[in-house]
N, C-alpha and C positions, 0 to 999 in steps of 0.2 A: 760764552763763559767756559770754565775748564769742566767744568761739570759735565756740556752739553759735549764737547770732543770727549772727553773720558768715554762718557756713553756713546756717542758715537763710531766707535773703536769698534773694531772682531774683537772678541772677549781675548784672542790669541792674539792680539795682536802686541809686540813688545811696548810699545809705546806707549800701552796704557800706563806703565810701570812707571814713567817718566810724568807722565800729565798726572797720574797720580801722587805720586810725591808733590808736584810743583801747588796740585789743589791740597792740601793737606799744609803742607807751608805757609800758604796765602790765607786757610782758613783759621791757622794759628794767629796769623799777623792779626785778620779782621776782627778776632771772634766768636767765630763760626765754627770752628770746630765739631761740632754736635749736628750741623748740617751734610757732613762729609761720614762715611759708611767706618771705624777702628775697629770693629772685631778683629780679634785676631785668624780666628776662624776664614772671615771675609779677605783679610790681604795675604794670607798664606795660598788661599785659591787663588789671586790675582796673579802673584809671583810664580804660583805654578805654571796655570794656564797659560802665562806668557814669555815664559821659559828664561827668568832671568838670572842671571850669575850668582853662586853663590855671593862674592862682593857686592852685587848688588841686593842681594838679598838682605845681605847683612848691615848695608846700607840706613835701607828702609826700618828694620827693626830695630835698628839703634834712634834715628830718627823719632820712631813713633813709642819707646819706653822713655825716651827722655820728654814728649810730649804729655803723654800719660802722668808719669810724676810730677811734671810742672803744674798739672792741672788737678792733684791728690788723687786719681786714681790707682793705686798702688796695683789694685789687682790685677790691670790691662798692663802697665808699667812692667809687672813681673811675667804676666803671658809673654811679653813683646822680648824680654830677655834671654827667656828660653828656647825660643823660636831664635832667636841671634845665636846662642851656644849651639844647637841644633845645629846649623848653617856650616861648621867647622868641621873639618875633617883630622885625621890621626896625626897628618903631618901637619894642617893649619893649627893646629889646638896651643900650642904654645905662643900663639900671639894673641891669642885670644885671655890672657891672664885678666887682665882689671876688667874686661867684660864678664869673665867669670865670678872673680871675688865681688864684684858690683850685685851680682844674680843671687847669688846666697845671702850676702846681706840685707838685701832685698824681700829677697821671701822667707828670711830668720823674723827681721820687721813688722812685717806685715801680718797682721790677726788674724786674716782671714785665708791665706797660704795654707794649705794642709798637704799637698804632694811633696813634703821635701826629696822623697827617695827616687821622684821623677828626676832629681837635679843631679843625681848621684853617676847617671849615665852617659852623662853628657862629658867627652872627651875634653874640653876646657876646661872642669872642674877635676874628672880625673888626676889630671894634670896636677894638681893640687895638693895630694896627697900628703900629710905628713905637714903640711903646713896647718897653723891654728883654726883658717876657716874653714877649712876640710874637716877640722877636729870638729867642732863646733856645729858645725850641717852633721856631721856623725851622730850627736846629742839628738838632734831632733827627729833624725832620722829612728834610732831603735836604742836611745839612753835616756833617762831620767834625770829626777832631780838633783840625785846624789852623784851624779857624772855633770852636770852643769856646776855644780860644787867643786869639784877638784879642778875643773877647767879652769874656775876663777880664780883659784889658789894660783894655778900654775902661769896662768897669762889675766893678770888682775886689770891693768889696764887696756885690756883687748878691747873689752865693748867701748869705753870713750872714746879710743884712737878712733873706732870706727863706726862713729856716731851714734851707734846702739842703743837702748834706753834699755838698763838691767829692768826692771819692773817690768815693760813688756816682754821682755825675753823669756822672763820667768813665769808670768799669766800667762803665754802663748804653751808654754812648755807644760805647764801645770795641766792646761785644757789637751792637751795630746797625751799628756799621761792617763789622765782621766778617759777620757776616750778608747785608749788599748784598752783599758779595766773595764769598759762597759761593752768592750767588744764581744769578750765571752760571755756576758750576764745579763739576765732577761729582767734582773733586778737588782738596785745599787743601793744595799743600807744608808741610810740619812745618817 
């Protein structure tokens, strides 16, 4: 089986990168999924240790965030994004565009995402700047509710264009405002 070549590979060896992918494909096909190792954690060592191209890197984490959200896990889905933006360098960042606006909308989405200002650093989102989802990761980043207010005046149909649901946008936002507020206080009037 691919399992037993994967493991039997030098941990350096490139090739695990390859039988890797191909078991992760197969166990998508069968099923199986949940029998094969996704942390992100776990195939960022893999990629390292066996020294693969950033394209090939970026390969894999495209592969495995579009596996993740076929399957609802958003939060591996959104690891797996980041770890692709990552992968981009000053000059590669600009093709990197719909993988970037894909990441932010991604972890705008998702309720359980709280690092926006991790995404802030990432040269494909850089890139960004000045457009409405860079506006909008700005919001979550270090604005409020009264700045998700003028954004919607100003770009109204932003969130349907891009599939959005205002109601979680606004509950995710609400719970991060709350949050900086309980950050300095050891106690929070009811």
């Amino acid at each position: 089986s691919l399992n037993v070549l994967y493991s039997g590979l030098p941990e350096d060896h490139h090739s695990r990168y390859r039988v890797y992918r191909a078991l992760v494909t197969c166990a998508v096909e069968l099923g199986a999924l949940s029998q094969v190792f996704t942390q992100t954690e776990k195939i960022a060592n893999l990629l390292k240790v066996s020294g693969c191209s950033p394209a090939e890197c970026q390969v894999l984490w495209r592969q495995m965030s579009k596996i993740h959200q076929a399957s609802g896990n958003t939060k591996l889905a959104t690891q797996a994004m980041i770890h692709l933006l990552s992968t981009y360098s000053e000059g590669t960042a600009t093709g990197a565009r719909e993988d970037a606006i894909k990441c932010i909308l991604a972890a705008i989405q998702d309720p359980s995402f709280r690092s926006h200002n991790r995404l802030i650093s990432l040269k494909p989102v850089q890139f960004l700047e000045g457009e409405p989802v860079h506006k909008l990761l700005g919001i979550y980043i270090s604005g409020g509710l009264a700045d998700f207010a003028t954004f919607m005046k100003k770009n109204p149909k932003f969130l349907e264009e891009n599939g959005l649901n205002e109601k979680v946008c606004l509950d995710k936002l609400r719970t991060l405002c709350l949050m900086e507020i309980a950050e300095d206080v050891a106690e929070l009037d009811y």
